[in-house]
Each structure stands twice: as C-alpha cells, then as structure tokens.
N, C-alpha and C positions, 0 to 999 in steps of 0.2 A: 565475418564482418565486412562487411561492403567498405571501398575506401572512393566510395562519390565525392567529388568538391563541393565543398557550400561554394555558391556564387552569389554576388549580389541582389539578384532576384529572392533568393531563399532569405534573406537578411532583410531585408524592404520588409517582407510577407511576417516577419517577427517583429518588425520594429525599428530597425534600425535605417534612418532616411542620412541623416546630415554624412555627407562624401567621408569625413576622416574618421567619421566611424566605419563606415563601411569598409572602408580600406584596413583599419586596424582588425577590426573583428575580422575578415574573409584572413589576412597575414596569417594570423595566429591559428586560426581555425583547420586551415589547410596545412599548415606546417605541421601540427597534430597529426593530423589524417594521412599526412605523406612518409611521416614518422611509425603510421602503426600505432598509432598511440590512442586514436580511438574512431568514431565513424562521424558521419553527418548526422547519422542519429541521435544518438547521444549528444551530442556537443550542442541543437538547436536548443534543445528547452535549457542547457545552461548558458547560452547566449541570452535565452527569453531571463531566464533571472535575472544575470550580471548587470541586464540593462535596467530592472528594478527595483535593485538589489547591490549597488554597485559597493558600497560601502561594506561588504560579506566578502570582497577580493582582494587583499592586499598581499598576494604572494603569486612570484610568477606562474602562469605564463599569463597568469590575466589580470596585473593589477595596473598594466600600461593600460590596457582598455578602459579598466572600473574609471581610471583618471581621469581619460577624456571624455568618458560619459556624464561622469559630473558636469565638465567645461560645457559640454553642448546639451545637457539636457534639454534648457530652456526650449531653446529655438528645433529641437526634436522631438519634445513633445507636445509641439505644435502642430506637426508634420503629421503627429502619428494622430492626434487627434482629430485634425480635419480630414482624415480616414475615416470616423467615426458616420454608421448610416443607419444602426437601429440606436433610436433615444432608451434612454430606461425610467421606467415608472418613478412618476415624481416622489411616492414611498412606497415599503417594500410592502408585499401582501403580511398580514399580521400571521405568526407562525408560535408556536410554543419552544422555549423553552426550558430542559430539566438537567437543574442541580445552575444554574446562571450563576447562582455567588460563587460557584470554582472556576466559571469559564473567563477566559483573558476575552478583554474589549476587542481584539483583531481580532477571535474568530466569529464573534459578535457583529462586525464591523461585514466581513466578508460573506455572514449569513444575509444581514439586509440587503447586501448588492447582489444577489442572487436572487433575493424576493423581489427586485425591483425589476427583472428582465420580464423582457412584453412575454415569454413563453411559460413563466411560473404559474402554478396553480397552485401548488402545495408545499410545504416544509417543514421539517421538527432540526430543530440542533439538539444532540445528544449530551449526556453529562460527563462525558471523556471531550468533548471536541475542543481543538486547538487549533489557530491559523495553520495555514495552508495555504496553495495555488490553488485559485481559483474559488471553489466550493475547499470549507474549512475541514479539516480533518473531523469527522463527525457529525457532518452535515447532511442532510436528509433533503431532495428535492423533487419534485414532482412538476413535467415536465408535459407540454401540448405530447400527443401522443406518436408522431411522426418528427419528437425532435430531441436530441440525444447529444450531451454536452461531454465530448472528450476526458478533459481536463475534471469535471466533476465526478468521472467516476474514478479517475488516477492514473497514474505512472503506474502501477505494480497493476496491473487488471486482474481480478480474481485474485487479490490477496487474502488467504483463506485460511479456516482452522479445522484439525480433522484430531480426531480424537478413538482410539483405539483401548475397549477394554479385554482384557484378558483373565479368564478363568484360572490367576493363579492368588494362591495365598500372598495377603500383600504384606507379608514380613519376609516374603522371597524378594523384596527389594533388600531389606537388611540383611540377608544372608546372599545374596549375589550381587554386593551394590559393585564390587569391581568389575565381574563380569559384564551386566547391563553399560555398565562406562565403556567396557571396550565395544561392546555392540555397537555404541553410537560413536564410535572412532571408525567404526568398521564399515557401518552402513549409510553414513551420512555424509556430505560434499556441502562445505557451504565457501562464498568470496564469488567478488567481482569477478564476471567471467572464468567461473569454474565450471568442471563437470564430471562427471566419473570416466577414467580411462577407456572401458568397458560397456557403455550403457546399456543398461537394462534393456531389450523389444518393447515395444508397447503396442499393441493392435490399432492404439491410437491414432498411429501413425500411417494406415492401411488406408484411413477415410478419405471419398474423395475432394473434401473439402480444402485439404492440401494443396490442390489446384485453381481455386478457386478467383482470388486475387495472384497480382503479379509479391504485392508486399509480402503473403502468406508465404506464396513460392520460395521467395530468395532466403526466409525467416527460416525456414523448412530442418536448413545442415543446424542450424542455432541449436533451433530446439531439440534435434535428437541428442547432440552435444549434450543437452545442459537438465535432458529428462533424468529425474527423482533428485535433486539436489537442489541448494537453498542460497538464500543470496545473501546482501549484508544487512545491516542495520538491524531492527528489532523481531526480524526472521532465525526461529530455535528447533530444535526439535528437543523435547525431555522426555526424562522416566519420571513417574511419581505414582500414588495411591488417589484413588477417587472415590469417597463416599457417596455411595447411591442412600438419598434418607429419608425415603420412602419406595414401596413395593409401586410398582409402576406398569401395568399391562401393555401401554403403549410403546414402553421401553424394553420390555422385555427383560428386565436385569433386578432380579429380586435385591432388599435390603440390603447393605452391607457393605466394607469395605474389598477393593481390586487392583491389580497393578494393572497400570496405564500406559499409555503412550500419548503425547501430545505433541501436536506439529502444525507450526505457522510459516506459511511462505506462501508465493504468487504462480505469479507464471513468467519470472525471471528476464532473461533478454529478449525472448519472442515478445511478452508481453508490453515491455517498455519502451518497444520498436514499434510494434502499433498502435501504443499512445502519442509517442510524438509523432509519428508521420501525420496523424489525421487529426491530434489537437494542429497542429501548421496549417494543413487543409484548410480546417474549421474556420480558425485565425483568419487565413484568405479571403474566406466565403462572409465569413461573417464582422463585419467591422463593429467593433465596438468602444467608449468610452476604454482611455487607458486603464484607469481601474479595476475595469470590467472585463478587458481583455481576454482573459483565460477562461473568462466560462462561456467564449463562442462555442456555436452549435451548426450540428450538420442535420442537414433535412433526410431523412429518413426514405424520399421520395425519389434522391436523387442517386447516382452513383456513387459515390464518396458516403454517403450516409450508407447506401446498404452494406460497403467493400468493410466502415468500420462495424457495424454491428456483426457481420461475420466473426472477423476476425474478433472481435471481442467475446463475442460467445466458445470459437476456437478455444482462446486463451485460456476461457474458463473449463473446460473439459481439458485442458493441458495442464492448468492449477492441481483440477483430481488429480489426475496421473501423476504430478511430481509425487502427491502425496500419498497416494495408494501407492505406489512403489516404492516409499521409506517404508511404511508400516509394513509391506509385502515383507520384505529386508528385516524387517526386526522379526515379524512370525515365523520366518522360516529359522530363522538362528536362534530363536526361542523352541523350536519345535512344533506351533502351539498354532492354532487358528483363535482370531478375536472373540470374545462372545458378541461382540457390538462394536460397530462404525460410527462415529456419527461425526457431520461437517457442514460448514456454510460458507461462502461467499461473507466478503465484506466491503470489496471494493466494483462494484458493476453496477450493470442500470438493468431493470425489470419492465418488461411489458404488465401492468398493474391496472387497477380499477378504487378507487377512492370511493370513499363508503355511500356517495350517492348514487354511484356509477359510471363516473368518469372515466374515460378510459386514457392512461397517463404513463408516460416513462419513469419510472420508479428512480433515481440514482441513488445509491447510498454508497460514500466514501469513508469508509472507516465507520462503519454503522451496520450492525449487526442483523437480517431480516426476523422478525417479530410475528407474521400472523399467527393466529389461534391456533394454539398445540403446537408449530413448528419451533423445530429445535435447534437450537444454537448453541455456541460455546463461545465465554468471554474469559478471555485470560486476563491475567494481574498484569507482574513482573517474575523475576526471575527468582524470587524469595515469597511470591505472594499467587494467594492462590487465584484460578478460576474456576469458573460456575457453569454448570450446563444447566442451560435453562430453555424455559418454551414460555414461548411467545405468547401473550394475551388478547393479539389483533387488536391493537389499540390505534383506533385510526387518526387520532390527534396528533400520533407520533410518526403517521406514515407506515404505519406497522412496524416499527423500528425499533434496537435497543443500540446501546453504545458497543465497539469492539475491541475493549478491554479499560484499564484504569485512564488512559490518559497521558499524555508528558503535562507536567506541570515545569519540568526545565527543557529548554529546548537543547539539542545536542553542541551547539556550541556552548551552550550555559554550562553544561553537567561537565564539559570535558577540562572549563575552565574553573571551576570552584571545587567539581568532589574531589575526594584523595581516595588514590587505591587501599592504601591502607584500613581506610574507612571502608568500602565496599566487603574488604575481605573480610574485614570484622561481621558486616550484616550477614553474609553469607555463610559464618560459620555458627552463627548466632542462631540462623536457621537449619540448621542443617541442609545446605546444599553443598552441591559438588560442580562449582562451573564450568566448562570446556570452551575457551575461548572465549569471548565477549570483549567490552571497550567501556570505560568513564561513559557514553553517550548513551550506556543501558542498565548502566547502573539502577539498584532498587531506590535509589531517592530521586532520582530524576520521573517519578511517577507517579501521580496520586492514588488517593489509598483506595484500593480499591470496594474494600469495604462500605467506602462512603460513595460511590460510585452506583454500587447495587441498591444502596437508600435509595440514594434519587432515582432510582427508576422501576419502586417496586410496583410501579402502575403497571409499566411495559410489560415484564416477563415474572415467572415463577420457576424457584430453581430447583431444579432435583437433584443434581448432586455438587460437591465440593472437590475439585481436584488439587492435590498439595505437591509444589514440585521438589523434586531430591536431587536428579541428577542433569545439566540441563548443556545441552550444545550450544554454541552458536559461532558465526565469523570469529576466525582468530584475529587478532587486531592489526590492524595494516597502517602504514606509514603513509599520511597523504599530503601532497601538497595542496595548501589553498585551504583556506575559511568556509568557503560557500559550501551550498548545498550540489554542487558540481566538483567535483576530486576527482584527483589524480595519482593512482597510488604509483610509488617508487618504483617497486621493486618490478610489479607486472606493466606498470603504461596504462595501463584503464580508465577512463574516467567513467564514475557513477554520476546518477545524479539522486538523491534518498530526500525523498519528500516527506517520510514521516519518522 
C-alpha cells in the first residue's frame, strides 16, 4: 500500500475549495496514512462521499470534518459548481424501466441524470437496481463510443459470478455437508486486505501488461498478495445443488440435479485502486454539475482514458483468476474436475453495438450481460436461491438483466432494525449453514428474488435453479464510522463498499 500524502491539489480535484476544509480534510487524511492506517487511494473516494454524504459521519476520525462541511457547504458548493463546463441535457433520453414499483426514487433519480449527459445514447434500469454513486446500482448505460465513465462501471471492477458443477450425487452434500464446510474454511480468504499466506502462481501474472502503466506497476505486489481470495460486504463463496430443468446441448449438462459451487467477488484492492485513481482523473478532466459529479468521463483518445481501460480490462482477467483459483482449490480437495464452468462480469463497460448499429460503450454496474444465448448467473441471498440463465438479446434492455435480487435495505438500515436472532431463525428455516456474514447481509435485507425473475422474464430464460446449503462470507468486523468509508479496529483498514 503506497502511503503518498493527499495534498491540497488532490482535494480541490474532488471538491473540496473553501481553505478550512482543505485544511481539515488533508489533517485527518494524512494522519491516516502516516498511521498506516490506510492510503491515498482509498481514502479519496471517501472524502468524495463525506462531502455528500456528510450526515453518514458522526464518529471519529471524520465527524470534525462531516461538521464543517455542513458549516460551509453553501459557499463550497458554489465553488465546486462554477467548475462546472459540460451543461446536461435539459431531459434525460427516455429509457425503460423493469419491475419500477420495487425500485426507490434515488436510483430513479440517479438513472435520469445519467440520461441527461451530452454522451448518453442508451439505457435500461434493471429490476434489482438501487442508489448508488454515480450510475445506480443496476443501471445500464450506453455511452458515445470513445467515452468510458469510471464511476458507472464501479469501485469493485469485474465484480463477478462463476459457478462450478460437479459430477457428484447431490445428496453427497447431505452425506458430507461437514466436510464440504471445512473445504471452504480451507480454501477460501475473505476481509479487508486479506490474502492467503502462500498464494497460489498464476500465469496471469507472466503477462506483459503488468508493465504497462505506472498505476498497474506499483498495484502489481497487491494483487499477487490478494490472488484467489474475496473481499467484504456481499462477496461469498457456497456449496449447494443446482437443478438443470431441461436437457440443454449448448450446456452440455443433461437433466437433473448436481453439487455446485458458487462464487461472487471482484478484483479486490488492485481493482478499487484503479477505480479511484482515474474516477479523480475523470473528475479533473471532466467538470461537471455537482450532482452529476461522479459520472465524469475519460476520453478514450487520450492517455488516461486508454491507461483506464487497460487497467480495467486487467482487472477483469484478475476477477477470473481470483475465481478459478477458488474452484481450482475446491476440485482438487474434492478429487474431482467440474463437468461445467460458467461466469460473467457484472460490473465493467463493453465495446457494444445497439441494435441499429451504433457502435457504443456498453457500462453495466451491477447488471448482468443478456445477448442471445449468452449465459449468466443471478444470485438471491444467502437463503435464496439463484438462476442461471441466458440471455434473450433484448435490445430495449441494453442486452442486460439484473445481478441478483436487490437491497431493498440499505446496509445501515439492516444493521440497525434486523436482530440476529431473527436472521438465525431464517437460516435454519432454510437449511443453511453460514460461515461468517453481518446484519448488512442478512436474507431480509433483499428482495425476493422470485419477484425479481417476473419482472424480467423478457430479458433472460433460465435453465437451471441453484439452492444454497452451506455458504462463506467476511467474518464480521468491528468498524468505526456510519459511512460507506470504515475503518476496522482491529486491522486499520479502511474500505470503502458501495454495494
């Protein structure tokens, strides 16, 4: 982890103008960093919150800041405004919406200011999507061709699902459900800057792409660190059974029920590092309406635009590898090879063509790809199942489906109303077996996914049903702070978990 100073150029470039914020935010920022306690990196885009968001900090080290960010909004977001050099479309291009009576008015709110930028061509909101930065969790955009929004494809780039069947009887989950539990004690790494003692090789790591930017370069020790292992928030790996329910030639995998593997996670601290370096860039380059802020873009044409699409396409072939190296890790302590792989992206942008022929940057942020035949997977919750499904190329939609049920509570919400006792109840109700988890992942904090798959039987058609049994995820950590920016006790880290 690099321990660079924010200075006040770097703060300007986010936002922050009026002197005693500058001064407060650089104090605190760097005392962090000189602490060990977390980077430049990290720390901008929860600066970029706190200042929008100031109300989400009232525990230290940042609630001196949230305070006078209130005091001086006014006269600072006048500052940040007369920054402002691309206008936005007096209204947003008209876009579909599926399943609108479940989605909250902010992610609504955050779809239209995204139709409204002079670069939009295209968009669908999915019927899981929920606020977010920038582009809403679920949000579908389509973009001039040479022009590629940071922040709309996310913080976790390549936040992905990979899914592994295995040619065993699936009641050898009920006759080894302890063993399979220790497997994924065994083979799985999840928490804020964790990584396996030992890591895996990866050939990945051979490419000379590695070299290519300076960001990649310094990211380089991260990532070997932190290959096949998983991060926090709604990132799992389980065991369960997956009905195939129907015979499928393109699948390969005649009728019937299978034990599974299923696994969601990104491309961890390499990938979150080249999201904010060059959502900041962007910011720089691109001034826009406060608002609108976060869905600045880099030109494609320019340096910075090609150093991020590298690096983002990297991340995504980094995303595989965490995740073929768990399954790796489970087959070989199974003894067994998969009969079938199958996985998709849910957080990146596509070099795409819109069904006249447009030729467009595809982004989908938590939105599942959809063309014709191509195969996906949408998970529930942790009690609920998900669906592998293939895509119907429905161009209305962007070629898109949603990537999984949804928050319908946001993580502060769930951590402050559910009860564990209640959680433990659903969980045994279901027969699962949790390994770590938090209130903020709890099965009621997410809607039902069932209704989820309604609204969007245009998009996809499913072939099979997976049911989870035994499921990992982050052990629960003690953090300071409300926002979507923590800092855990025990390690110093701060995350920042956008979804």
């Amino acid at each position: 982890m690099r321990r660079t100073k924010i200075r006040n150029q770097d703060l300007k470039k986010i936002g922050y103008y009026e002197v005693p914020l500058l001064k407060l935010a650089g104090k605190i920022a760097n005392k962090l960093i000189g602490q060990k306690q977390s980077s430049k990196e990290a720390l901008l885009p929860l600066l970029q919150d706190l200042l929008d968001h100031p109300d989400n900090y009232t525990e230290p080290p940042f609630d001196a800041l949230a305070q006078k960010v209130k005091e001086h909004q006014p006269a600072n977001d006048l500052k940040r405004q007369d920054e402002a050099q691309y206008e936005l479309k007096p209204e947003p291009l008209p876009y579909p919406v599926f399943g609108k009576e479940k989605i909250e008015a902010g992610a609504i709110k955050q779809m239209d200011t995204a139709m409204q930028l002079p670069i939009s061509l295209a968009g669908a909101l999915m019927p899981d999507a929920h606020q977010g930065y920038g582009l809403p969790i679920g949000g579908v955009l389509a973009t001039q061709h040479d022009r590629v929004i940071p922040y709309a494809v996310g913080v976790d780039i390549a936040c992905r699902m990979c899914l592994s069947v295995f040619e065993l009887e699936a009641d050898y989950l009920s006759k080894k459900r302890n063993h399979l539990k220790n497997l994924l004690l065994k083979n799985t790494c999840f928490g804020t800057g964790k990584g396996f003692e030992k890591p895996m090789h990866d050939d990945l790591f051979d490419k000379p792409v590695w070299r290519e930017t300076k960001v990649i370069r310094d990211l380089k020790r991260k990532a070997i660190q932190q290959i096949g292992s998983s991060g926090t928030g709604n990132h799992f790996v389980e065991w369960g059974t997956i009905d195939i329910l129907e015979d499928n030639s393109e699948l390969g995998l005649p009728k019937g029920q299978y034990l599974a593997l299923l696994s969601h996670s990104g491309s961890r601290g390499f990938g979150a590092n080249i999201a904010g370096h060059y959502t900041n860039i962007a910011m720089e380059k691109t001034k826009l309406p406060k608002h609108a802020r976060h869905l600045a873009w880099l030109d494609l044409n320019t340096q910075e635009g090609q150093e991020y699409w590298i690096g983002m396409n990297l991340a995504g072939e980094y995303a595989s590898a965490n995740h073929h190296q768990i399954h790796k890790r489970m087959a070989q302590s199974l003894e067994t090879q998969p009969l079938k792989m199958i996985e998709n992206h849910h957080n990146f942008a596509w070099r795409d063509q819109l069904a006249d022929g447009t030729e467009v940057i595809v982004h989908r942020k938590g939105a599942t790809p959809a063309h014709e035949n191509e195969w996906g997977i949408i998970p529930g919750s942790m009690t609920a199942p998900g669906y592998l499904v293939q895509g119907k190329g429905k161009a209305e939609a962007v070629f898109s489906a949603s990537h999984g049920a949804g928050r319908q509570l946001s993580r502060n919400q769930a951590k402050k109303t559910l009860d564990e006792d209640d959680v433990q109840r659903v969980l045994k109700q279901n027969g699962v077996t949790l390994i770590g988890g938090d209130l903020d992942e709890a099965p009621m904090a997410y809607k039902n996914i069932d209704e989820v798959m309604q609204m969007q039987q245009a998009l996809v058609t499913v072939a099979g049903k997976f049911t989870p049994a035994i499921v990992r995820m982050a052990d629960k950590e003690k953090w300071m702070g409300r926002g979507k920016g923590r800092r855990n006790e025990k390690t110093g880290d701060i995350s920042f978990n956008e979804t």
